[in-house]
PLY file of the C-alpha trace (Angstrom):
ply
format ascii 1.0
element vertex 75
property float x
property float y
property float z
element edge 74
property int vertex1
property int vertex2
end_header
-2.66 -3.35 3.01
-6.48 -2.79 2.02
-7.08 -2.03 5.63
-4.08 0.37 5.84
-4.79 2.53 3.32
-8.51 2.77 4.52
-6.99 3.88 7.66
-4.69 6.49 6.69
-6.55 7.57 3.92
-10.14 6.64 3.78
-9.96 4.67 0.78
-8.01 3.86 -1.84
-9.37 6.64 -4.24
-8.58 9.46 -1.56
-5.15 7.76 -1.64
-4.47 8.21 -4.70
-5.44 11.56 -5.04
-3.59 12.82 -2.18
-0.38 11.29 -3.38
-0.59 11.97 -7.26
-1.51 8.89 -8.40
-4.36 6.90 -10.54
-6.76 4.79 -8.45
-5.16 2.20 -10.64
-1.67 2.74 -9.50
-3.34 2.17 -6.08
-4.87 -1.26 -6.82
-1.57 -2.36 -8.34
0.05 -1.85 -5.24
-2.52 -3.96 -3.76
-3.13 -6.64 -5.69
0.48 -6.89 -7.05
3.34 -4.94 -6.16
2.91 -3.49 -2.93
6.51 -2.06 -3.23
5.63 0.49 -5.03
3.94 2.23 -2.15
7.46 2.58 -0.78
8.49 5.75 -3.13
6.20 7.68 -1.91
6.73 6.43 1.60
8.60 9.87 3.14
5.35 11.80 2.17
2.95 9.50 4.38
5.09 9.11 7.19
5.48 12.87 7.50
1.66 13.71 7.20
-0.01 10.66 8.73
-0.36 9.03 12.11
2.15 6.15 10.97
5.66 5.34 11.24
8.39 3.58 8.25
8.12 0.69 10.77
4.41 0.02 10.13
4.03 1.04 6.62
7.58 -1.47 5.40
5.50 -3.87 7.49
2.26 -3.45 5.84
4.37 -4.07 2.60
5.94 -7.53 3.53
3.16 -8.85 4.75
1.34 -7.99 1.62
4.71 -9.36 -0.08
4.01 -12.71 2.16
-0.11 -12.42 1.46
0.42 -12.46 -2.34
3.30 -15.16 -2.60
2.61 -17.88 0.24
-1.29 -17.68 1.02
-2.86 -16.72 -2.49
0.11 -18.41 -4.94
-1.87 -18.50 -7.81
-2.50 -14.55 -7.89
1.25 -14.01 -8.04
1.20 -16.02 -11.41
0 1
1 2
2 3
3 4
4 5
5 6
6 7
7 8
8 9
9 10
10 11
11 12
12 13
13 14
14 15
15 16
16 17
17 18
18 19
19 20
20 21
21 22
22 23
23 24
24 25
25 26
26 27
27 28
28 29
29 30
30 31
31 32
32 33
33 34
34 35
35 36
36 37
37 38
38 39
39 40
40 41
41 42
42 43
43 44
44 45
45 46
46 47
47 48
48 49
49 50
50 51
51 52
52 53
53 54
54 55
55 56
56 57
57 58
58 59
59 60
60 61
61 62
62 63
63 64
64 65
65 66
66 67
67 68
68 69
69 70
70 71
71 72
72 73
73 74
């Protein structure tokens, strides 16, 4: 997900920013609830070089990163 957002927006700062968010809001969706990304989902597919496919993908996987390989952050 880290590696996402540095791709479509150049870091996670410029992220937030461009989609009226904290920088906080932005590490939450990291670290812990990479759902949230999801709402605002319509406005990056229609003004970056990605598709609903790759960003719902980028979210399960985070989904899988946080619960199977690193257990105890999901606690």
């Amino acid at each position: 997900m880290k590696e996402y957002i540095k791709e479509h927006f150049g870091s996670q700062v410029n992220c937030a920013r461009e989609l009226g968010v904290t920088p906080a809001t932005v590490q939450n969706w990291v670290k812990k609830n990479p759902r949230g990304i999801l709402k605002y989902g319509p406005e990056i597919v229609a003004t970056k070089d990605t598709t609903w496919l790759q960003l719902t993908g980028e979210v399960m996987y985070r989904i899988h990163e946080i619960e199977e390989l690193e257990p105890t952050r999901a606690t």
